[in-house]
C-alpha positions as CSV (number, residue, x, y, z in Angstrom):
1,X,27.8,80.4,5.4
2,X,26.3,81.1,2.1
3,X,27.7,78.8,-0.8
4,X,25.8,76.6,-2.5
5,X,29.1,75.6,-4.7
6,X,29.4,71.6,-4.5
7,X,32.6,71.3,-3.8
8,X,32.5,74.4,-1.1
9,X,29.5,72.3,0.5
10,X,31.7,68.9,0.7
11,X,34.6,70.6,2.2
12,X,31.8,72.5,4.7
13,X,30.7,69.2,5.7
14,X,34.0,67.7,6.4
15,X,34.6,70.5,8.5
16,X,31.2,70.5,10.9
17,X,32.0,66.7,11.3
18,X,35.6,67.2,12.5
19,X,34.2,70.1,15.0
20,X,31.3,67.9,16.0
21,X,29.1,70.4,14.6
22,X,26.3,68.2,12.7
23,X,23.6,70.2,13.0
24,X,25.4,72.9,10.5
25,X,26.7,69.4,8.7
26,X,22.7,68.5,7.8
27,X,22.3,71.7,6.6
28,X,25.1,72.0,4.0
29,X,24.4,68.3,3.2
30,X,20.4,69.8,2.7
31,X,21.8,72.0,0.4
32,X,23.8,69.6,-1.7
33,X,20.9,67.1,-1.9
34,X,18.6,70.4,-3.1
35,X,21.0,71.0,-5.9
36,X,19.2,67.8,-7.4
37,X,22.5,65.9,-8.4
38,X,23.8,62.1,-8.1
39,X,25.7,62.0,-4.4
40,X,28.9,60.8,-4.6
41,X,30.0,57.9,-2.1
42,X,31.8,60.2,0.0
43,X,28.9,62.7,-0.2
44,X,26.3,59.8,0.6
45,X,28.5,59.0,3.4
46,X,28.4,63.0,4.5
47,X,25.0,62.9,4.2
48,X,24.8,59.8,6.5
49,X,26.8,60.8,9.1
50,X,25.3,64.2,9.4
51,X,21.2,63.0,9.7
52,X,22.5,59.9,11.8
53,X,24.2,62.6,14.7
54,X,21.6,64.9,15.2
55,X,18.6,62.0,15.2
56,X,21.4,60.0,17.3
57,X,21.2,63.0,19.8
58,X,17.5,63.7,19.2
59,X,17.0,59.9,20.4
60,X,19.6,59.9,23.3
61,X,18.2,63.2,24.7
62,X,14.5,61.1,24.5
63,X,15.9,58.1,25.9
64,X,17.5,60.4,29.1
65,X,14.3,62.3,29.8
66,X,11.8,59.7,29.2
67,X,14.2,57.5,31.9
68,X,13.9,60.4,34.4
69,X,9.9,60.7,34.2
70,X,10.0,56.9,34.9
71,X,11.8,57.5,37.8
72,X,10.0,60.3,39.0
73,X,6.9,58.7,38.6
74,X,7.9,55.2,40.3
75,X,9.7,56.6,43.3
76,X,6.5,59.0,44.0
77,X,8.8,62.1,45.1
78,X,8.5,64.3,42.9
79,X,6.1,66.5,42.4
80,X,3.4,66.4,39.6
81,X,4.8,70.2,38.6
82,X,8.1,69.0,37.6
83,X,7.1,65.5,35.9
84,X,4.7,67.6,33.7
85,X,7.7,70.3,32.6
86,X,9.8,67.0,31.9
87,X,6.4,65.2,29.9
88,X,6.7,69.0,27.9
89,X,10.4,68.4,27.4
90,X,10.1,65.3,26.1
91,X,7.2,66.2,23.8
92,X,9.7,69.7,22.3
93,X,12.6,66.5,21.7
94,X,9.6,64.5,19.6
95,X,8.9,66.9,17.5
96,X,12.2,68.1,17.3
97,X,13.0,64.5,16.2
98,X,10.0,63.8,14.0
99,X,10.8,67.4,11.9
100,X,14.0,66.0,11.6
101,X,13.3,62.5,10.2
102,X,10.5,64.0,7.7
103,X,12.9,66.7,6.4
104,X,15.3,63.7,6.1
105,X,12.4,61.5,4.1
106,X,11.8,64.5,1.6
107,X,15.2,65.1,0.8
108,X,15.6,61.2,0.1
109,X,12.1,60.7,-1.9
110,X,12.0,64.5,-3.7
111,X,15.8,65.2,-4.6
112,X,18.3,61.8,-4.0
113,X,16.4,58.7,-4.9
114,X,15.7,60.0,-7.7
115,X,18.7,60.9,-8.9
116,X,20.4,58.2,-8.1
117,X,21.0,55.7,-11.1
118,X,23.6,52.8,-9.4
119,X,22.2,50.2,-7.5
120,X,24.6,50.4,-4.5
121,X,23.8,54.4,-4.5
122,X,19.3,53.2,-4.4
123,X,20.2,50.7,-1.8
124,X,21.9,53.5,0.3
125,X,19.3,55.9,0.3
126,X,16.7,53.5,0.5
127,X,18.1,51.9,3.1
128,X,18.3,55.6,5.4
């Protein structure tokens, strides 16, 4: 969806979190934190819950695979074919996570932090 309305980008949110949809709820949160404005506790909140589900899953998928190649490597079974396509894997959910985390860094340093002037709203962000 093209909007780039605030209130249109709030509601957007709301809506990817109730379908479990957070990778569409980072990028309408993206948006909103582009648009260079003081978040709003509900929209920190938004912003929050968005970044924390798809690095949650990012993590959990990394937590899985790397468990696996453990597995294949201790029982000796497996052969080295397959633990190297897992050891790819893993390394695609790395930098899949690592993207993630910097876009999430920028957005806090270049647009929010910045614009945020209460101490509870600076202790937030800084605290992502």
């Amino acid at each position: 969806m093209d909007t780039n309305d605030r209130t249109d980008l709030v509601n957007l949110a709301k809506y990817a979190e109730q379908s479990e949809r957070y990778e569409d709820m980072v990028e309408f949160m993206r948006k909103l934190a582009l648009q260079d404005v003081e978040l709003t506790v509900e929209e920190r909140n938004l912003f929050s819950v968005a970044f924390k589900n798809v690095v949650g899953a990012r993590r959990n998928a990394w937590r899985t695979i790397s468990t696996m190649i453990s597995k294949f490597e201790d029982e000796g079974k497996t052969d080295e074919k397959t633990i190297e396509s897992a050891r790819k894997y893993l390394k695609e959910i790395e930098t899949e996570l690592e993207e993630m985390c910097n876009n999430m860094i920028v957005l806090l340093d270049e647009h929010l932090i910045p614009h945020s002037s209460q101490d509870d709203a600076l202790v937030f962000m800084k605290k992502m």
